[in-house]
C-alpha positions as CSV (number, residue, x, y, z in Angstrom):
1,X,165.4,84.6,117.9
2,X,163.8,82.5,120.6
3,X,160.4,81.9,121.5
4,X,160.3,80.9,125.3
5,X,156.4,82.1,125.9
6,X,152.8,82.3,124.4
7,X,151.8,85.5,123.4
8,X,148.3,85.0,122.5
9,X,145.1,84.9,124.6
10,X,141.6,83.9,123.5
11,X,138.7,86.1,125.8
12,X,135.0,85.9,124.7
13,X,135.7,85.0,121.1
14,X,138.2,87.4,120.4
15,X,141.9,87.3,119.9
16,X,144.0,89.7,122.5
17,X,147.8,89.5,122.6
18,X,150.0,89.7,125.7
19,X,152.8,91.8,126.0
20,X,155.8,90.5,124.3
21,X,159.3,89.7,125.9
22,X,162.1,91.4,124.2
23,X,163.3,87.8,122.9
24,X,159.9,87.1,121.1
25,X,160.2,89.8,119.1
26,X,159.3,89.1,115.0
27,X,161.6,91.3,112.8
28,X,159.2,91.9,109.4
29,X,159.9,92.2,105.9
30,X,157.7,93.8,103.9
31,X,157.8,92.8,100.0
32,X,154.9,94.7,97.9
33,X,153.4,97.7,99.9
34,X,150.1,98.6,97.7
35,X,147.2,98.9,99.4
36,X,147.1,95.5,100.2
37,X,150.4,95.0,101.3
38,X,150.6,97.9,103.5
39,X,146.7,96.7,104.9
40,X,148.4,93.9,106.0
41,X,151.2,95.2,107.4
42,X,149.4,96.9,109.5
43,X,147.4,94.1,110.6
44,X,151.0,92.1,111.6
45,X,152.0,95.6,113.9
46,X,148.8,94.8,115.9
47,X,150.8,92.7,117.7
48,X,153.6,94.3,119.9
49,X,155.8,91.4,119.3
50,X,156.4,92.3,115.5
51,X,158.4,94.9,114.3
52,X,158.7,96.0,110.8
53,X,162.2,96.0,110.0
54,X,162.3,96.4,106.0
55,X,160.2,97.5,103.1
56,X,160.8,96.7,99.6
57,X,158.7,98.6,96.7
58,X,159.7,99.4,93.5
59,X,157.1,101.9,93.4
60,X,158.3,105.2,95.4
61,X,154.8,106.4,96.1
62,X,153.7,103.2,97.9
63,X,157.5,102.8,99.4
64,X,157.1,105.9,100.9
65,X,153.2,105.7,102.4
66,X,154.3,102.2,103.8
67,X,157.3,103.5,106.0
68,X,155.5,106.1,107.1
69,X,152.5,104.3,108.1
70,X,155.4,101.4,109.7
71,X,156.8,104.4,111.6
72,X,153.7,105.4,112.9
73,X,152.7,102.1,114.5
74,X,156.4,102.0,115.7
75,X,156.7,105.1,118.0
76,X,158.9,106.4,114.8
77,X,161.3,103.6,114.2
78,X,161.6,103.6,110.5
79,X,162.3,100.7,108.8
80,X,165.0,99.9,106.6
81,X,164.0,100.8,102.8
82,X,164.7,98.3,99.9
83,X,164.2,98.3,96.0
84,X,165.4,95.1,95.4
85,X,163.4,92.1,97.4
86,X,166.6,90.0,97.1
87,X,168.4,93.1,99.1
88,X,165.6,93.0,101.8
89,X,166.1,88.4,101.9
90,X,170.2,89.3,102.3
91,X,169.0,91.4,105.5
92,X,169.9,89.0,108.2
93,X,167.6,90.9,110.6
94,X,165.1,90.0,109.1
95,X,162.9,87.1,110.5
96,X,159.8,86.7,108.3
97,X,158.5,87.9,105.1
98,X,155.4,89.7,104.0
99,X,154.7,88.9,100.1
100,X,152.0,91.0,98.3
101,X,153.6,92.3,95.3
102,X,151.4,91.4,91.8
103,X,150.7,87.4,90.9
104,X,153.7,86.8,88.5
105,X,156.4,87.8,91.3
106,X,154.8,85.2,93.7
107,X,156.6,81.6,92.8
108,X,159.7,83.5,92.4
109,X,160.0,85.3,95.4
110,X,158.4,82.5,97.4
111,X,161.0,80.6,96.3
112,X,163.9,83.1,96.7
113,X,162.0,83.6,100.8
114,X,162.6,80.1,101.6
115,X,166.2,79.8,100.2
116,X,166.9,82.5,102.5
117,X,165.4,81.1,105.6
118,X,162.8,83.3,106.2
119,X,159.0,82.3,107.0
120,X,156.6,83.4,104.6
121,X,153.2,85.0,104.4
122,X,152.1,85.0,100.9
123,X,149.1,86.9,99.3
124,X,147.0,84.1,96.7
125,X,146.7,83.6,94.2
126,X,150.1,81.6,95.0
127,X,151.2,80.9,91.5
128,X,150.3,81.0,88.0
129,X,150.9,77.8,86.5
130,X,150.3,74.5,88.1
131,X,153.6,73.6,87.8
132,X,154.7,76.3,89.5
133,X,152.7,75.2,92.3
134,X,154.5,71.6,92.5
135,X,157.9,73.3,92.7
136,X,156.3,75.6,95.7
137,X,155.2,72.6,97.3
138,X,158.0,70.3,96.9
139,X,159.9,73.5,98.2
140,X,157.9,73.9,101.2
141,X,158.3,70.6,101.9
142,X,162.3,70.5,102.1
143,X,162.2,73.6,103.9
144,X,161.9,73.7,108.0
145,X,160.1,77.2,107.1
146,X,156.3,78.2,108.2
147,X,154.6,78.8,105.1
148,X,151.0,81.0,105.4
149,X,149.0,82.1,101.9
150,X,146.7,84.9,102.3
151,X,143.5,83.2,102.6
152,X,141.8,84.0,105.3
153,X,138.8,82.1,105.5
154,X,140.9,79.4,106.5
155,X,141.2,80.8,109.8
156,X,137.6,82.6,109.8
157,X,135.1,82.0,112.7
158,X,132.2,81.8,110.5
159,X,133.5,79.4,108.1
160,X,134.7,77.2,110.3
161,X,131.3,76.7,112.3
162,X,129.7,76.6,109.2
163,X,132.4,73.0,108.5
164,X,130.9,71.7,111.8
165,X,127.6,71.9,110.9
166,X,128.3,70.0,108.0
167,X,130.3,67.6,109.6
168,X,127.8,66.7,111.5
169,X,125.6,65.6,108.5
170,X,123.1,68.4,109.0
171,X,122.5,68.9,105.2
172,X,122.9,64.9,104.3
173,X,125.0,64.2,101.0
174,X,125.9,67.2,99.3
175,X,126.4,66.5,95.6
176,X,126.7,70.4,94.4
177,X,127.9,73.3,95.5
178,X,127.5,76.5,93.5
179,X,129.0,79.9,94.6
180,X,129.0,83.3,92.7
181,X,131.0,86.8,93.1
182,X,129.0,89.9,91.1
183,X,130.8,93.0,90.8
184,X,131.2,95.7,88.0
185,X,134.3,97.4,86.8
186,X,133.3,98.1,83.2
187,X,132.9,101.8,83.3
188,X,136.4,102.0,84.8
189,X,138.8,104.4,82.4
190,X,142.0,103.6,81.4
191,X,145.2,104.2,83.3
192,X,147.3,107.2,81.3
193,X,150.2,108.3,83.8
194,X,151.6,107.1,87.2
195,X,151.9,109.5,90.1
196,X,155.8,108.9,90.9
197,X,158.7,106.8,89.6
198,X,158.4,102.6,88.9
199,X,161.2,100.9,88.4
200,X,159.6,99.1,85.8
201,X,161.7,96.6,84.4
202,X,162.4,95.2,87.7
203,X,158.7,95.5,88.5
204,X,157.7,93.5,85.1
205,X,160.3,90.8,86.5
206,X,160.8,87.4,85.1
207,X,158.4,88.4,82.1
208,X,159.3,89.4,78.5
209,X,159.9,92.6,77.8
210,X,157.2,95.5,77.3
211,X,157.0,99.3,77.1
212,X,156.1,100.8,80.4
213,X,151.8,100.7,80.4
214,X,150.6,102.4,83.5
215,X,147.0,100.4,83.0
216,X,149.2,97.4,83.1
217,X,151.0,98.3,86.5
218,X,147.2,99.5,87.8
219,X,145.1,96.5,86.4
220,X,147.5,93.4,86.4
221,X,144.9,91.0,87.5
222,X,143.3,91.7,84.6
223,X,146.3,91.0,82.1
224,X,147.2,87.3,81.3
225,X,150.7,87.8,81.4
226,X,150.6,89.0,84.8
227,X,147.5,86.9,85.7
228,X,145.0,84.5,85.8
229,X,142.0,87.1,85.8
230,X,139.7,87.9,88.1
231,X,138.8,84.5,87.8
232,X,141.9,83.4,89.5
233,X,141.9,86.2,92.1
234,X,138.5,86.0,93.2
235,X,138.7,82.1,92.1
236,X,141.3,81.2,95.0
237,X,138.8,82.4,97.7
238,X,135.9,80.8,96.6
239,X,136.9,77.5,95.7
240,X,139.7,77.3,99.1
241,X,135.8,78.3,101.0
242,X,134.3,75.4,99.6
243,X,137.6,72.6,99.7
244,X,137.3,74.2,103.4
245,X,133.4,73.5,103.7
246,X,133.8,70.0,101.9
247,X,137.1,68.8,103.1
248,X,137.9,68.2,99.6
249,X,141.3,67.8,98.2
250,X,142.5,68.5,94.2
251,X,139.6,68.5,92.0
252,X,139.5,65.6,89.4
253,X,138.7,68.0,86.2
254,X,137.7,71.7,85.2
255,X,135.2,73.0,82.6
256,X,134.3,76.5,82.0
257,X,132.8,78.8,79.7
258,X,133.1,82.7,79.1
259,X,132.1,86.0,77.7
260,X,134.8,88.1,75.8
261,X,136.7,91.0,77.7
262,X,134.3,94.3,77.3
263,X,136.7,96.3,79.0
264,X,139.3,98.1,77.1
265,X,143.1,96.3,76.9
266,X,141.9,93.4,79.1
267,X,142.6,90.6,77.7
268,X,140.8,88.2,80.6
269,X,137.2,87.5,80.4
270,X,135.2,89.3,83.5
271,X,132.0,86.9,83.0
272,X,132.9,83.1,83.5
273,X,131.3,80.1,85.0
274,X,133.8,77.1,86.0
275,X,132.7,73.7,86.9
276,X,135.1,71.6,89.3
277,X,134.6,67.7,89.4
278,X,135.7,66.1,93.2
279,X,136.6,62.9,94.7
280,X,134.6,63.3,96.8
281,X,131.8,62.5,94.8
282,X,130.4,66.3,94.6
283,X,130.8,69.1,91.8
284,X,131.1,73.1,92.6
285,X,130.0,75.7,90.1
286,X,131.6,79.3,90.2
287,X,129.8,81.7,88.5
288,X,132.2,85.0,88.1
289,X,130.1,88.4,86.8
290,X,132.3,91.1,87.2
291,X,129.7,92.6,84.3
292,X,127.1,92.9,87.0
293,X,125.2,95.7,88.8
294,X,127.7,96.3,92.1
295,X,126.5,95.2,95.7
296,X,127.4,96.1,99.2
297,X,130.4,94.1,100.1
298,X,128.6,92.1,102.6
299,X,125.8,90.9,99.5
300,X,128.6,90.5,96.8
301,X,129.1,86.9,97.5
302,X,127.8,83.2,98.4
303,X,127.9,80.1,98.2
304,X,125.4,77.4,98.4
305,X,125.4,74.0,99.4
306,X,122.9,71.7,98.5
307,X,121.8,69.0,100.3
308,X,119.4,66.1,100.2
309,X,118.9,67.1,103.8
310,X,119.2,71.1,103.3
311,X,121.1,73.8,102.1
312,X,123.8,75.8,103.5
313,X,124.2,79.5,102.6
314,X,127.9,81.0,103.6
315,X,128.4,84.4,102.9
316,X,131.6,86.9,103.8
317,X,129.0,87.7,107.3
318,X,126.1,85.2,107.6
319,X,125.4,81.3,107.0
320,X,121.9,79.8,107.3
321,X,120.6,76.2,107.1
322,X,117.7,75.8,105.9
323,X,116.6,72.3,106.4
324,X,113.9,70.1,103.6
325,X,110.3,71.1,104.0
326,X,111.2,74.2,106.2
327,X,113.3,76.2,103.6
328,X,110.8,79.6,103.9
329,X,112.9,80.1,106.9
330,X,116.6,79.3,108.5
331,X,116.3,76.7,110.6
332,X,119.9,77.6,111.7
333,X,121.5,80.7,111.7
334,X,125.6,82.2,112.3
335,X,127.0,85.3,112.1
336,X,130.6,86.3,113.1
337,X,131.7,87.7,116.5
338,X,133.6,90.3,114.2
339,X,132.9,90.3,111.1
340,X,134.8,89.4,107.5
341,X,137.0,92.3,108.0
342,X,138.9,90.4,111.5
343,X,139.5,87.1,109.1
344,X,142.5,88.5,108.2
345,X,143.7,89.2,112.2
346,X,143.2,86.0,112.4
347,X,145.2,84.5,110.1
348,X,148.0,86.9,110.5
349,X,147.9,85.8,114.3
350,X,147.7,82.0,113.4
351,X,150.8,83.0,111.2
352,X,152.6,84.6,114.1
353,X,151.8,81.8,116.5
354,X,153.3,79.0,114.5
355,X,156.7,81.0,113.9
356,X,156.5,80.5,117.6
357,X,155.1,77.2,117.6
358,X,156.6,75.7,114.6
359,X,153.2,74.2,113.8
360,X,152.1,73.7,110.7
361,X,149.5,76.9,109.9
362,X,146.1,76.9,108.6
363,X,146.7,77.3,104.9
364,X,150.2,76.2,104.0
365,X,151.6,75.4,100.4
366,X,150.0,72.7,99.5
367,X,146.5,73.9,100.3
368,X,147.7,77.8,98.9
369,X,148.0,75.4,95.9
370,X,144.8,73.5,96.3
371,X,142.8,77.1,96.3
372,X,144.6,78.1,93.0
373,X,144.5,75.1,90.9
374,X,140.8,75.1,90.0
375,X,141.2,78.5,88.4
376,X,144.0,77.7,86.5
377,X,142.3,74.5,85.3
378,X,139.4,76.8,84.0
379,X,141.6,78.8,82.3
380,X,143.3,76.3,80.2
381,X,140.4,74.8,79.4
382,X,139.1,78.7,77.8
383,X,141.9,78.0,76.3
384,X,141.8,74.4,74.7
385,X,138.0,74.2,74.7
386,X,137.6,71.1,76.6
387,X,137.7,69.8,79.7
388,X,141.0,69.8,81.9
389,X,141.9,66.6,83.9
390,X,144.2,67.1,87.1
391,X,146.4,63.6,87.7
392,X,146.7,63.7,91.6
393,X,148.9,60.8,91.6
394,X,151.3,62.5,88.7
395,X,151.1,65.9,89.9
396,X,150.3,67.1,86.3
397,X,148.2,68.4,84.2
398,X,146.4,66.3,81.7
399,X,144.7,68.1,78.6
């Protein structure tokens, strides 16, 4: 594989790609195709230059929908069809790797991607533990392979402005940031029977042992074992939007408090509120309600930056400054060209164009790791009842 042009064009704030040589070409591998998976699959085939190569699921129903919906983007070129990921790394074909199988698969595979050479787009959370999340880095960082996690805001118009305007000292010192995500998934019943056949034991993985438990393969991010919660799923967005706002780096220590699981089998609290402590001299508050009334997706989120200046409020679609002794009314006021939904075009083309490039992407290891941490700081302080101290110098965790 060579890359001996540019295939991207920027026109009026959009993102348009050129017809690809035959030598540009990106041969895909596809590693998880749920909903997400295959979502962003099909967000890689918007480019000509990529061709989906291989898809590895373990579940038949979504193995299936993903190579037809590959084929279909493809003029009918199947792709290859996997049930073991290490099957689909062997492929030599195979140029890059799409990861969005459930949270307790990610360090492995990530891992197992790299050793084989391929880049890697990983969905977040990245890991579990945070030492998991050394090994990925000090992985990434003997590695000559381009390394993207899943989030997207990273490359996001709107969040990016919204980092200028704050650059620029528009809000003066900002010594809190507080950010919430409602949602509700309380009246949701439990899952009895699967639709087709799971390999299950290779789908639980490096885990102990279990009976199959279709609410398990259904909910995972809602299971310990197989998660950090919601708080960690939603967690990794939030706090990588506000290390992206701040230019922060690791926070310094982690609090949090929660409400018991209402929802049957979870075993993950749906209401929490953590509280990260910075270097740079600020603090950010999450407040998780997943016990909440639900909201349109646009309303669902925000986060809030307060100023001695003004405050800044980002959401997925709007942020709005509203400066000291004018805050009835925005005194500034963004929106993006596209909307939330392109984010993720966007960093799937940042992805693309440093395979070509061999620049360093928007949100590599390190800063996949960065997004997670916080999260899993809250959670072991749940755990131990106290507050969780991160040792940046040490890498570890100190309790």
């Amino acid at each position: 594989m060579s890359w001996n042009r540019r295939s991207f064009i920027f026109a009026g704030g959009s993102l348009l790609t050129a017809q690809a040589a035959p030598s540009d070409q990106i041969v895909l591998g596809v590693i998880g195709s749920g909903g997400r998976g295959t979502f962003v699959m099909e967000v890689f085939q918007k480019d000509r230059s990529v061709r989906v190569g291989a898809i590895c699921d373990v579940y038949e129903p979504n193995l299936e929908r993903a190579l037809s919906v590959a084929a279909k983007a493809q003029d009918g070129a199947s792709p290859k069809s996997y049930r073991n990921y290490k099957q689909l790394l062997e492929d030599k074909s195979i140029d890059a790797v799409l990861i969005a199988t459930p949270e307790h698969w990610h360090h492995r595979m990530v891992l197992d991607a790299l050793a084989a050479g391929k880049d890697v787009y990983v969905e977040k959370p990245l890991c579990q533990t945070p030492e998991q999340g050394v090994e990925l880095v000090r992985a990434e960082e003997r590695s000559k392979n381009i390394v993207q996690v899943g989030m997207q805001r990273r490359s996001y118009d709107l969040f990016l402005e919204s980092r200028k305007i704050i650059a620029a000292g528009t809000l003066g010192n900002v010594r809190m940031v507080r950010s919430w995500w409602l949602n509700n998934y309380l009246n949701g019943k439990r899952v009895t029977k699967l639709d087709g056949v799971l390999d299950w034991e290779q789908w639980q993985g490096p885990l102990p042992k279990r009976a199959l438990d279709p609410d398990i393969f259904r909910n995972w991010r809602n299971y310990s074992a197989y998660s950090g919660g919601i708080l960690a799923d939603q967690g990794a967005h939030v706090f990588d939007g506000i290390h992206l706002l701040m230019n922060a780096g690791y926070p310094v220590a982690v609090n949090a408090s929660a409400n018991k699981p209402h929802r049957e089998g979870f075993d993950t609290p749906e209401t929490v509120v953590a509280t990260a402590e910075y270097a740079e001299d600020f603090i950010a508050v999450f407040s998780l309600n997943y016990a909440a009334m639900r909201y349109k997706p646009r309303n669902d989120q925000l986060t809030q930056l307060d100023g001695d200046k003004g405050r800044m409020d980002v959401s997925r679609e709007e942020c709005k400054v509203f400066l000291r002794g004018q805050e009835e009314a925005p005194t500034i006021s963004r929106s993006s060209a596209r909307g939330f939904g392109y984010a993720t075009d966007l960093h799937v083309q940042n992805f693309l164009e440093c395979i070509r490039t061999r620049k360093r992407p928007t949100a590599p290891m390190k800063l996949g790791f960065q997004a997670a941490l916080p999260a899993m700081l809250a959670n072991l302080s749940l755990k131990t009842g106290r507050r969780v101290r991160w040792n940046a110098r040490e890498w570890k965790v100190e309790l």
